[in-house]
C-alpha positions in Angstrom: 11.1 23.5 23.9 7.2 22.4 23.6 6.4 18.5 23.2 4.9 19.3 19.8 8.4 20.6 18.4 10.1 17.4 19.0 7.6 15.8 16.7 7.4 17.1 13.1 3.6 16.1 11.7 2.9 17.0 8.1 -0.2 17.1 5.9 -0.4 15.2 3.0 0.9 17.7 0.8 3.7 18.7 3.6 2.7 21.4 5.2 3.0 21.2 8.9 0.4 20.9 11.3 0.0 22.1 15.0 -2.5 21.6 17.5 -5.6 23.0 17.7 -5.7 23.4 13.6 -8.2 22.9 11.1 -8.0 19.8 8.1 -9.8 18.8 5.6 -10.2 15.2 4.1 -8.9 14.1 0.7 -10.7 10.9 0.3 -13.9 9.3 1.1 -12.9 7.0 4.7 -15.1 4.3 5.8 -14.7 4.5 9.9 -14.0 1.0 11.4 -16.6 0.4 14.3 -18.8 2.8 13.7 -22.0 1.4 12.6 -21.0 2.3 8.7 -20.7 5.5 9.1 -18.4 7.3 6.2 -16.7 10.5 6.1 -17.0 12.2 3.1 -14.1 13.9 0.6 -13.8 17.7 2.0 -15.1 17.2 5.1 -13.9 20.2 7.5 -12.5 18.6 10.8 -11.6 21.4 13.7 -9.0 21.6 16.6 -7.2 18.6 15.9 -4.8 17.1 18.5 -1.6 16.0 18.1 -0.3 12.5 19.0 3.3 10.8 19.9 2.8 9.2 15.9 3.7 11.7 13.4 1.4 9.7 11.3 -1.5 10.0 12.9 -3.8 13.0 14.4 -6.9 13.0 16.7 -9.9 14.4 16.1 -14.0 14.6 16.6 -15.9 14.8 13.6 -19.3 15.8 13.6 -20.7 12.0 13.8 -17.9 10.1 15.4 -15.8 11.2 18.2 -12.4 10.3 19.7 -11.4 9.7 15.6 -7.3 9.0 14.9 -7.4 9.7 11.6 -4.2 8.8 8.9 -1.9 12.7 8.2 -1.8 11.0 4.6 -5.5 11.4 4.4 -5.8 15.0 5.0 -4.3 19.0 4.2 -4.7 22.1 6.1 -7.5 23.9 6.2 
């Protein structure tokens, strides 16, 4: 049994998500500590990484890296 299948993670429409997959965002986020930089609604955000919080998800998107962003926040690509 893999790490990832103890820990369910779901989209926010509830599809489930795996490493390595592709998400886009639903909503416009500001990014805390960033200078004011703001992600966009439909911004495409690769390879994502899996984390011990089903809630969360890590990420690099093209202006800020190291990201954790919210599962509520986002759907498969």
């Amino acid at each position: 049994m893999s790490e990832d299948d103890d820990i369910l993670v779901k989209d926010s429409n509830g599809t489930r998500l795996h490493d390595g997959d592709s998400v886009t965002l639903i909503k416009d986020l500001k990014v805390k500590g960033s200078g004011g930089v703001t992600l966009k609604r439909g911004t495409l955000i690769r390879n994502i990484r899996l984390t011990n919080d089903p809630a969360e998800i890590e990420c690099n998107a093209d202006k800020v890296k190291g990201l954790v962003l919210r599962t509520e926040f986002v759907k498969k690509a």
